[in-house]
BANULO-26648 format. One record per residue (C-alpha): x, y, z. Coordinates in steps of 0.5 Angstrom, whole numbers, plus 500, padded with zeros to 3 digits. Layout:
<nudrens>
[[X, Y, Z]]
...
</nudrens>
This chain:
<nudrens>
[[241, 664, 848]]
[[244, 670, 851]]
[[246, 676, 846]]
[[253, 674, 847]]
[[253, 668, 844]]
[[250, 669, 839]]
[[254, 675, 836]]
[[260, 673, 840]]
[[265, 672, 834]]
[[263, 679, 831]]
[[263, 683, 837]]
[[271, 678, 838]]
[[273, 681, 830]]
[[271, 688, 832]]
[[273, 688, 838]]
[[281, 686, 835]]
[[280, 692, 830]]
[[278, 697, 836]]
[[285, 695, 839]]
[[289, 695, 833]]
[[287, 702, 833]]
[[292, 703, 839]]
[[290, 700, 846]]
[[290, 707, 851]]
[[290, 711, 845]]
[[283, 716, 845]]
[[279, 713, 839]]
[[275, 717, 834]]
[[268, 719, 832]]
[[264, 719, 826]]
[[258, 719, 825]]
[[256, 717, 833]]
[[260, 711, 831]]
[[267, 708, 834]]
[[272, 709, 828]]
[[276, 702, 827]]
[[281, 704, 821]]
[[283, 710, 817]]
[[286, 710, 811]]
[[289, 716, 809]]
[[283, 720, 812]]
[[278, 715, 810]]
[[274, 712, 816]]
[[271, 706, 817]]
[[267, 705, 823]]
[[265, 699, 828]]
[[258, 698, 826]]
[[260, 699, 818]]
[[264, 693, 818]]
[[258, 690, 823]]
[[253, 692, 817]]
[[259, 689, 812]]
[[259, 682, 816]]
[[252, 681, 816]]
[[251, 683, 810]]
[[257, 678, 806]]
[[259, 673, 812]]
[[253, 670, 815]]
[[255, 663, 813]]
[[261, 665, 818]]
[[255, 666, 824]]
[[252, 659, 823]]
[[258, 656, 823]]
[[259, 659, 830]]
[[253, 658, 832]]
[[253, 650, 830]]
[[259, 650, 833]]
[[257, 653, 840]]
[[251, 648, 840]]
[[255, 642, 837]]
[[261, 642, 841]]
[[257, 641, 848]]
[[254, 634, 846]]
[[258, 633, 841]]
[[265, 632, 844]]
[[271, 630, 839]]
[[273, 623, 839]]
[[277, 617, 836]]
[[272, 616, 831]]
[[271, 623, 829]]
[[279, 624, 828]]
[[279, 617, 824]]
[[274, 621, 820]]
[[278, 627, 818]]
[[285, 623, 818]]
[[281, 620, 812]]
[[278, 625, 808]]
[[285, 629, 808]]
[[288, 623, 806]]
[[283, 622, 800]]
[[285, 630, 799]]
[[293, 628, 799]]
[[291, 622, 794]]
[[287, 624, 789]]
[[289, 631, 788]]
[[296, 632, 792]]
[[301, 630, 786]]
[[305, 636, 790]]
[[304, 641, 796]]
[[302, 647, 792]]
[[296, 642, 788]]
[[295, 640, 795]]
[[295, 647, 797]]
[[290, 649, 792]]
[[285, 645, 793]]
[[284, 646, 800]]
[[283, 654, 798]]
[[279, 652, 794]]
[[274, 647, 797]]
[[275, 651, 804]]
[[276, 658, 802]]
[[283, 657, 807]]
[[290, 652, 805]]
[[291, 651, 812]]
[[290, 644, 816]]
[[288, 645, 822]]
[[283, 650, 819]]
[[281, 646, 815]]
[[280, 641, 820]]
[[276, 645, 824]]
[[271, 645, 819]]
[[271, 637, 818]]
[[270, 636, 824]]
[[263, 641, 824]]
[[261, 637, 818]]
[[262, 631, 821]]
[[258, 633, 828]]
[[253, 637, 824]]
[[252, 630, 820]]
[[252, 626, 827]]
[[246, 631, 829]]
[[242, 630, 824]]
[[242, 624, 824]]
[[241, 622, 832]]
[[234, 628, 830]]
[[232, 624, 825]]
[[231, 617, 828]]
[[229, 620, 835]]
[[224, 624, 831]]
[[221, 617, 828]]
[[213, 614, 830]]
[[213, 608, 833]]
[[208, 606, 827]]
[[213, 608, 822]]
[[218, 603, 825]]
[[212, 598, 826]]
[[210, 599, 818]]
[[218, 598, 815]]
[[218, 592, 820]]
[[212, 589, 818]]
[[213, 590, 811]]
[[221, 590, 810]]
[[223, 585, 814]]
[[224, 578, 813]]
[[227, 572, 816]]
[[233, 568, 812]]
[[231, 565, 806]]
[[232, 559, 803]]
[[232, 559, 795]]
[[234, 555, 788]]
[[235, 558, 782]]
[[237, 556, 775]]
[[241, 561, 771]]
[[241, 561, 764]]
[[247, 567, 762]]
[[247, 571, 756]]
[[253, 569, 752]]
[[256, 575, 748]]
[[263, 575, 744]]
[[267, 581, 746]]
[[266, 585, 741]]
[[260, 582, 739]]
[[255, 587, 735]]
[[249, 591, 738]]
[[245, 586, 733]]
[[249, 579, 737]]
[[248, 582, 743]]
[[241, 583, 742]]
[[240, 576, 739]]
[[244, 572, 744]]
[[240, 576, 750]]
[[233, 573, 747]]
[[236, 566, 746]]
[[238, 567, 753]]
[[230, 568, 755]]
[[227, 564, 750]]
[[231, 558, 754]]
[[230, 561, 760]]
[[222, 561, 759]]
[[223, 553, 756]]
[[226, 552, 763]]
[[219, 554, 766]]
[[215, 550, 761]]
[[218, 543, 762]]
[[217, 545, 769]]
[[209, 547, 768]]
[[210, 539, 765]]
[[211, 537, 771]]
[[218, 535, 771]]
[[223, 537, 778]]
[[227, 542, 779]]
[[232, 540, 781]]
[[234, 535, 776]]
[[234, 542, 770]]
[[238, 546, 775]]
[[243, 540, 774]]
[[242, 541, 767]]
[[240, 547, 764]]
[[243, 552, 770]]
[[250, 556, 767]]
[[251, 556, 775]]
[[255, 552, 777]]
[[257, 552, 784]]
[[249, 551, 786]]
[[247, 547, 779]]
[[251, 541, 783]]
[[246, 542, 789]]
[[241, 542, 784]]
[[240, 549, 785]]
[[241, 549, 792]]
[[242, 557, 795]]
[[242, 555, 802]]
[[238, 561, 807]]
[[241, 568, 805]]
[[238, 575, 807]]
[[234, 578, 802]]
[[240, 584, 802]]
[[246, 580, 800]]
[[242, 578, 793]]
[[242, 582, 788]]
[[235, 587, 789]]
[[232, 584, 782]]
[[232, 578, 785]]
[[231, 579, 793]]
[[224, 583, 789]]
[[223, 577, 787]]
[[224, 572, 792]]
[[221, 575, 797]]
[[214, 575, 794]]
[[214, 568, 793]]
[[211, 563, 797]]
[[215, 556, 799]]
[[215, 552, 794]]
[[212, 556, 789]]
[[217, 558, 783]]
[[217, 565, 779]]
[[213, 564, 773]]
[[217, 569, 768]]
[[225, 570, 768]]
[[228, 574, 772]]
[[233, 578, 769]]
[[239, 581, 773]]
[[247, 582, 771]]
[[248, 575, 771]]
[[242, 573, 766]]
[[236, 570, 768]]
[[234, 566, 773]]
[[228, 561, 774]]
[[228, 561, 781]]
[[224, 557, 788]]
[[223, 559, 794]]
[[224, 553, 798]]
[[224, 556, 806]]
[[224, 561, 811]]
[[226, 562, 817]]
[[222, 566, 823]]
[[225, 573, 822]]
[[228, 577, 829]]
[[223, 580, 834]]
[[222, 588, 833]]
[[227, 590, 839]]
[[233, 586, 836]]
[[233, 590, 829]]
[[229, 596, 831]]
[[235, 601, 831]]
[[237, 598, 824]]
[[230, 600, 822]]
[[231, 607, 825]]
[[238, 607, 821]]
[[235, 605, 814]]
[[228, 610, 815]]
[[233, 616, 816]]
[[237, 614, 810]]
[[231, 613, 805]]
[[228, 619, 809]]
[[235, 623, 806]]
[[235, 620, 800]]
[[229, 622, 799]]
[[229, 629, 800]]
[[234, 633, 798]]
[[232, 639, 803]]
[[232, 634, 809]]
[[239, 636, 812]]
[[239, 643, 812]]
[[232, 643, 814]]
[[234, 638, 821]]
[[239, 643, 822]]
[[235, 648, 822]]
[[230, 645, 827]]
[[237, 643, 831]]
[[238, 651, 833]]
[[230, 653, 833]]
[[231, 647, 839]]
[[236, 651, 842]]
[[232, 657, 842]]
[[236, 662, 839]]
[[235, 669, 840]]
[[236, 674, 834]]
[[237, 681, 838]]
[[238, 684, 831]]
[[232, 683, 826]]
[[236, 683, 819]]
[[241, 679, 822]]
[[235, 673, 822]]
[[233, 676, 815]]
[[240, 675, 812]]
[[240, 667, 816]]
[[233, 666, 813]]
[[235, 668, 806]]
[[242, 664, 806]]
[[239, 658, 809]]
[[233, 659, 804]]
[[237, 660, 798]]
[[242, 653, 801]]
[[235, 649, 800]]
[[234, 651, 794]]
[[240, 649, 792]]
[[240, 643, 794]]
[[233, 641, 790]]
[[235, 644, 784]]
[[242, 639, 785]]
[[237, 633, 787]]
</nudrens>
């Protein structure tokens, strides 16, 4: 990337100051360095207020290096606006009661109280979100995709379950509570025995199951996806063979559940669900590392090779991007 490029907003900022000196008008000298603004004979000069800005602003100079590679692939839509159009209303919403809270709080979260400004700045985020996600996936191995699919993948399955709730008063004590939870789970673990005896599923389900809806249908789920259950459930199940039931209860919000895995239907190709496996891996990979967004945007401008001609404006970008992943891991 040419010089230009990289410096251009500074050079735009200190190009304003000479001409606020007096366009034509023969500009002053100090110490071999044009003269930007004098205050009762004090002088200031370009490269002073250069050394400042790098010094102090360098997040200004990432934003517009961000924007300067983002705005190219990135180009601004329907869907980005609705993005923005929502998190301003979300601001309006939950913080705007009047016009100086609102105004407020604009200053204080974007160091500015005017929209447009503001939505220049949630425009980057949301390219900037958009970039990191597109680096991740494309960045993930075929073995990665393949060992999710393999292992986290399942076609629909069919299930009965028994419920037994836990049946708490309001207001019930700590000690009831307590006590109606071992009920619960002492009649659950009955359940299981009566069918280590031998005796059929269904026909418990129709009695002892709190579920009423499927208690009738003998505790009949139907074919689900492991997501639309409840994780302690969807854990359970899945390592369940067919026809085989959970030999201990399983406890979620809704109680205990005896369940039985009764079928399973062949799960999709990996070509049908491979982008929905990339989108689940970026997310656990984000989720799992705190660091990983600032690291990927860091990686997005390596990739588009800029050239730092001023080595303590590499350090000081260097320094602020490390302090920023610190940041975030002590926040994670």
């Amino acid at each position: 990337m040419k010089k230009s490029k990289i410096i251009m907003g500074v050079s735009a900022v200190l190009v304003a100051t000479l001409i606020a000196t007096g366009c034509g008008n023969k500009i002053p000298v100090k110490n071999g360095s044009k003269v930007a603004v004098s205050v009762k004979g004090d002088k200031f000069t370009a490269t002073e207020y250069y050394e400042k800005i790098k010094e102090d602003n360098i997040s200004i100079l990432v934003n517009m290096i961000d924007h300067s590679i983002l705005d190219k692939k990135y180009k601004s839509d329907e869907d980005e606006k609705s993005s923005i159009d929502n998190q301003m209303e979300q601001i309006k919403q939950y913080y705007g009661s009047d016009e100086s809270s609102y105004k407020s709080i604009l200053k204080q979260y974007f160091g500015t109280d005017n929209e447009d400004e503001v939505r220049t700045q949630l425009s980057l985020n949301y390219k900037r979100n958009k970039a990191v996600n597109d680096y991740i996936e494309k960045n993930l191995k075929d073995d990665e995709i393949k060992k999710y699919y393999d292992e986290k993948i399942f076609g629909q399955i069919k299930a009965s379950h028994i419920l037994i709730t836990v049946d708490v008063k309001d207001g019930a004590t700590d000690e009831e509570k307590q006590k109606a939870e071992n009920e619960a789970l002492e009649k659950a673990k009955k359940v299981i025995k009566e069918l280590k005896s031998g005796k059929k599923f269904k026909d418990l389900a129709k009695k002892y199951s709190q579920d009423k809806a499927s208690a009738a249908n003998g505790g009949d789920l139907g074919y689900f996806q492991l997501s639309e259950m409840v994780e302690e459930f969807s854990n359970a199940v899945k390592e369940l063979k067919n026809n085989e039931y959970t030999k201990e209860p399983v406890k979620t919000q809704y109680g205990y559940h005896i369940i039985l895995r009764t079928g399973e239907k062949d799960k999709a190709k990996l070509e049908d669900v491979k982008s929905e496996i990339k989108e689940k891996l970026r997310t656990e990979k984000l989720d799992n590392d705190s660091t990983l967004y600032y690291k990927t945007l860091m990686s997005i401008r390596e990739e588009n090779k800029i050239k730092w001609n001023d080595d303590e404006l590499k350090n000081a970008y260097n320094e602020y991007m490390q302090k920023i992943i610190e940041s975030a891991q002590k926040n994670s």
